[in-house]
C-alpha positions in Angstrom: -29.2 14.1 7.2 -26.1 12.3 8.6 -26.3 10.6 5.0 -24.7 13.4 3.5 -21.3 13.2 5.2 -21.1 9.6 3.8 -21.1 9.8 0.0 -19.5 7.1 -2.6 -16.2 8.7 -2.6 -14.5 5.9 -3.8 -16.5 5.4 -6.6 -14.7 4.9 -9.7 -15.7 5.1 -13.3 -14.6 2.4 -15.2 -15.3 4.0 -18.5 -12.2 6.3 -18.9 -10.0 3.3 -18.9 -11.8 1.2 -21.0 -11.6 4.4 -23.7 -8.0 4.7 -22.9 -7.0 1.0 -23.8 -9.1 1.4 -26.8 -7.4 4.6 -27.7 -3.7 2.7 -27.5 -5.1 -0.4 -28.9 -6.4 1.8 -32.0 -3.2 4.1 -32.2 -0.8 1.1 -31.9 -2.3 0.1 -34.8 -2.5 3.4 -37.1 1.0 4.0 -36.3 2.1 1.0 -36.8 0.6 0.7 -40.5 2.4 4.4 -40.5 6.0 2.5 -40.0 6.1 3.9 -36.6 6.7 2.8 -32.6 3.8 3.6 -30.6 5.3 1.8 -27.5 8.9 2.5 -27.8 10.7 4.1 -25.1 11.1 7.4 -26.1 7.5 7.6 -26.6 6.7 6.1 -23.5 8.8 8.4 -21.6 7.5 11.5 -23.0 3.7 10.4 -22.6 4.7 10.0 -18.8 6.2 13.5 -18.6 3.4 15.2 -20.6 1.2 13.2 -18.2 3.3 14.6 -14.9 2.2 18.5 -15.5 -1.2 18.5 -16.5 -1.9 15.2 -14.1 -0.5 17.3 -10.8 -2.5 20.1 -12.0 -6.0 17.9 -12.7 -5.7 16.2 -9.3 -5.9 19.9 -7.9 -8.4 20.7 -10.0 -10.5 17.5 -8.8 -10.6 18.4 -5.0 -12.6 21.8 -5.9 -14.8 20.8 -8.6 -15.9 17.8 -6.5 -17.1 20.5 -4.0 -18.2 22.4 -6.6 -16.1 24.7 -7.5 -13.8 25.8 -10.3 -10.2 27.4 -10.2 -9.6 28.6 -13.2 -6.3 30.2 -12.6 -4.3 27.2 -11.9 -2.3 27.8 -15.8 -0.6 31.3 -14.2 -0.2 30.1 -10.7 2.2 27.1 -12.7 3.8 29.4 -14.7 4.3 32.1 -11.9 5.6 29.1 -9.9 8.5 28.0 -12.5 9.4 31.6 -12.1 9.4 31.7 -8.2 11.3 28.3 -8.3 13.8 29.1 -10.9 15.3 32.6 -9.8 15.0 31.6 -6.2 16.9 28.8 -6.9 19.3 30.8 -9.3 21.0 27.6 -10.1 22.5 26.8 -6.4 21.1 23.3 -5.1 21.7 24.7 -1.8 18.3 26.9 -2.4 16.6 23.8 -3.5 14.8 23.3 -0.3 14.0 27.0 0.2 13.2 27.8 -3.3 10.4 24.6 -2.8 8.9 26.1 -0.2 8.7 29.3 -0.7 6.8 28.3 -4.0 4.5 26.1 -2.7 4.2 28.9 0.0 3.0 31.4 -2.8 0.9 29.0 -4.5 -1.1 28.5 -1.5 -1.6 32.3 -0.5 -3.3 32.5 -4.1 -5.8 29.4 -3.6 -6.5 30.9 -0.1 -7.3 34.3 -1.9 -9.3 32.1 -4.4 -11.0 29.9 -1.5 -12.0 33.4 0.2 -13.2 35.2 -2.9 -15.5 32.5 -3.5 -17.1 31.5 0.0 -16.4 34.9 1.8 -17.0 37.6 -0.4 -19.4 35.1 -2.6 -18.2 35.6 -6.1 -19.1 32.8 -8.4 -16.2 30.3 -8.9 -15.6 31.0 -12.5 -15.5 34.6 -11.9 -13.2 35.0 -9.2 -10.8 32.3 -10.2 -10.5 34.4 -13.9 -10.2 37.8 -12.3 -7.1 35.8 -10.2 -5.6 34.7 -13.3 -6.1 37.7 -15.1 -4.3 39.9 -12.0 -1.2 37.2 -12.7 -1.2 37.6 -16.0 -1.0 41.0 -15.9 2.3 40.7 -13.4 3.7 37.6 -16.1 4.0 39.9 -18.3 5.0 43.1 -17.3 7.6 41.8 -15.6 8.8 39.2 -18.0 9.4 38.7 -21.5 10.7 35.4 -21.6 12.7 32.9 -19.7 14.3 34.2 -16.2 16.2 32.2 -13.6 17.9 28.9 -13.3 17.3 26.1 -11.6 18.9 23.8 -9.8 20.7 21.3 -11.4 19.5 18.4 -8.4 16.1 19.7 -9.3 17.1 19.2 -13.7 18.6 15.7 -12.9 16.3 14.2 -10.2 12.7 15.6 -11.1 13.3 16.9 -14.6 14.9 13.7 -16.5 15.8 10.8 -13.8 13.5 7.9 -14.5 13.2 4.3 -13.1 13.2 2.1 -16.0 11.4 3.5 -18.5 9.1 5.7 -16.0 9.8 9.1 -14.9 10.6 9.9 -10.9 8.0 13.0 -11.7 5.5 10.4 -13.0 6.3 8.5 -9.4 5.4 12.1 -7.5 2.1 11.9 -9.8 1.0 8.8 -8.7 2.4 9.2 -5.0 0.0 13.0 -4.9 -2.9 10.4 -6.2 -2.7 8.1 -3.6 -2.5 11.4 -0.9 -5.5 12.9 -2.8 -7.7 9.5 -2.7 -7.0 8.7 0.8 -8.2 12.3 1.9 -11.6 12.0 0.0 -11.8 8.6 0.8 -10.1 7.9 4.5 -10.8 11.5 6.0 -13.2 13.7 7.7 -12.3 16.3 5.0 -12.7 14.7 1.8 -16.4 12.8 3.3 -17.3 16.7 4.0 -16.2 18.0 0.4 -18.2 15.4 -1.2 -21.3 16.2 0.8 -20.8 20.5 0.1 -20.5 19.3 -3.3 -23.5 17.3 -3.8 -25.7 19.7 -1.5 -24.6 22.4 0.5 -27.8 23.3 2.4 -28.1 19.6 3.6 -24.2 19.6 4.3 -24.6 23.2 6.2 -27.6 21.6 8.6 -25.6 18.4 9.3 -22.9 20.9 10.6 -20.2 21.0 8.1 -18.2 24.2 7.6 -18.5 24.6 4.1 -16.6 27.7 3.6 -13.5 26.0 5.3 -13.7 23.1 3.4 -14.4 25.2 -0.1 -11.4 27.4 1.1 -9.0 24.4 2.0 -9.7 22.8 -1.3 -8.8 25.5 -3.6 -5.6 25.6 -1.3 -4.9 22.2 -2.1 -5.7 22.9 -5.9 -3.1 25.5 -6.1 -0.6 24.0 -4.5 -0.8 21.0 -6.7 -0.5 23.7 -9.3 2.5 24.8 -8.0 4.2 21.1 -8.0 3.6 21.2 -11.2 5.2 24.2 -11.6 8.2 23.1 -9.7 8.4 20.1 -11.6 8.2 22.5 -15.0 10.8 24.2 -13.5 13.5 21.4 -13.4 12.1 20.1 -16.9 12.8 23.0 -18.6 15.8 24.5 -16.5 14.3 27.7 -16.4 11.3 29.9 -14.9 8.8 30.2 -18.0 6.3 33.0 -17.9 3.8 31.5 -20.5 4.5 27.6 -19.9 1.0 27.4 -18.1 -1.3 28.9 -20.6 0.8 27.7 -23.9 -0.2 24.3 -22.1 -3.6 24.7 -21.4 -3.6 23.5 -18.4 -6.9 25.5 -16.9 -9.1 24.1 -19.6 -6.8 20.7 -20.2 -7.2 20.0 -16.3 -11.3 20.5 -16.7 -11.3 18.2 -19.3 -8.9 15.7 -17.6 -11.7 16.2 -14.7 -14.7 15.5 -16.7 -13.3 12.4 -18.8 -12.1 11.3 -15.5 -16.1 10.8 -14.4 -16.1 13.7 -11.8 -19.2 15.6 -11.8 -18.8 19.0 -12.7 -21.9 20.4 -10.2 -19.7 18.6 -8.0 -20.6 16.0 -5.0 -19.5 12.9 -7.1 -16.0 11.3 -8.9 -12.5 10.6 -7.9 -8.6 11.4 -8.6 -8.3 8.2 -10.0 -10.7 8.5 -13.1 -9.1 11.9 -13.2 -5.4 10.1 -14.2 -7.6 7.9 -16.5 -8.5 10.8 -18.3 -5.1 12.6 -18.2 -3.1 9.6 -19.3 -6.4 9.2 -22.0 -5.3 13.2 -23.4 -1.9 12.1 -23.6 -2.2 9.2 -24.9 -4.1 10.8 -28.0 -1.6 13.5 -27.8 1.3 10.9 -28.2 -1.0 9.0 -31.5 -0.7 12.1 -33.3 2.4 13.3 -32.8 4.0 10.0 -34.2 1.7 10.3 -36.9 2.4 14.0 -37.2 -1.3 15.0 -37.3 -1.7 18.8 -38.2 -2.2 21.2 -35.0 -5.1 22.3 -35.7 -6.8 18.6 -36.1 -5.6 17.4 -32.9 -7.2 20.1 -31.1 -10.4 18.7 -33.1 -10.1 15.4 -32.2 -9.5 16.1 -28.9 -12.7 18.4 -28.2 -14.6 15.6 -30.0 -13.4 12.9 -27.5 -14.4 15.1 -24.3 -17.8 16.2 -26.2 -18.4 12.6 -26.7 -17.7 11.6 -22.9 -19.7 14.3 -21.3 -22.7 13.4 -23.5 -22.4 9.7 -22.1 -21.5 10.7 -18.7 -24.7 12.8 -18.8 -26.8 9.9 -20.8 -25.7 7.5 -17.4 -26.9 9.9 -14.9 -29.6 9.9 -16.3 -30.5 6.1 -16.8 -29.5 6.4 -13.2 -32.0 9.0 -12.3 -34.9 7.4 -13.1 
């Protein structure tokens, strides 16, 4: 049974990059004929920054659907999160540090209440996670109709707009929360044992991991990635935004970034890094059709085509697999 603690957590799926060079290769091209710059550095740097949000919020999203989970209130703990930062902050860098924590502070009470709602008092994943998001909602907004607070202008300049060469310093935090996130699944006693309550929790449970705990800690971790992102929302848009999280989709966008990414969504198998493969693959087909000013209501078209079409393959391959 020992086999269970060991699973291929550094297996990567190839596919989702080989999709998302075909995806630039094929919008270079259309936007090109269109008299456009794909690649310039505007677009570039916007790609990046739509990437940032939605990619500190999928890598959350990762840890508890690999142990087979779901936390689908991850678009209100952002937005509640810009809020906390913003009129915590209230525009002094001197509450920069403070305001951080107490943030991430708030984001991880809610995961924990998440984690416990789900292992303690046994409430399916989907359930639980809603009736979260739908208790936050509720306090969004009664309590605001629009944009409160102000953050800190070290927070604006440093997360919100400074970049390195053409790449954002958020996009640097992004990849620098990846690396944290793959060498826990992959280097830790932790990430073997979410992997193996993922894949089978009986088997995990007689080999004498804690399941609960590690279902708990993982929807910890997923909210306060959420609440990064919220942070880093927070210096983007100078403000605490009551609605920024659901107007971006991130729940469902996250999922999806999950699920192109290779991850298994009955959990036990995939990795952060396909996961960035399919955010930068969603923002890359964002960034196509805005420069070729594709209506809204086509993009969103498109896009549930693409993650239709990857499931269905990713399901195809398991099944070659299985037999």
């Amino acid at each position: 049974m020992s086999g269970a603690l060991s699973p291929p957590a550094r297996w990567t799926p190839p596919g989702v990059f080989v999709a998302l060079a075909l995806t630039l290769a094929i919008g270079w091209l259309a936007v090109t004929l269109d008299g456009g710059r794909l690649f310039s550095q505007p677009t570039t740097v916007s790609l990046l920054h739509v990437a940032t949000g939605l990619g500190l919020v999928a890598v959350g999203q990762t840890l508890v659907v690999l142990g087979g989970s779901l936390d689908l209130s991850v678009a209100y703990v952002v937005s509640l999160s810009t809020l906390v930062a913003a009129e915590t902050m209230a525009g002094d860098d001197g509450a920069l540090l403070p305001a951080i924590a107490l943030t991430l502070a708030v984001s991880a009470a809610i995961g924990l209440v998440n984690g416990l709602l789900v292992t303690v008092a046994r409430i399916n994943p989907f359930i639980a996670t809603v009736g979260v998001g739908l208790l936050l909602k509720g306090y969004l907004d009664n309590g605001y109709d629009g944009p409160a607070g102000k953050t800190a202008p070290a927070l604006v300049k440093g997360l919100g707009y400074q970049r390195v060469g053409p790449v954002p310093v958020s996009f640097l935090l992004l990849l620098g929360v990846t690396a944290a996130a793959w060498f826990v699944l992959a280097r830790t006693r932790f990430g073997h044992h979410l992997i193996a309550v993922g894949g089978d929790p009986e088997v995990a449970r007689l080999s004498g991991v804690r399941g609960h705990r590690v279902l708990v800690t993982a929807h910890v971790l997923c909210a306060l990635c959420a609440g990064l992102a919220g942070i880093y929302l927070a210096g983007r848009l100078g403000a605490g935004a009551p609605r920024v999280g659901t107007e971006g989709l991130y729940d469902l966008e996250s999922i999806a970034a999950v699920v192109l990414g290779g991850t298994a969504l009955a959990g036990g198998r995939g990795g952060v890094i396909g996961t960035v493969g399919g955010v930068l693959l969603l923002a890359s087909i964002d960034a196509v059709f805005n420069q070729l000013e594709v209506d809204v209501f086509f993009k969103q078209v498109i896009r549930g085509v693409v993650i239709i079409a990857a499931v269905a393959v990713h399901a195809r391959r398991t099944l070659r697999k299985a037999t």
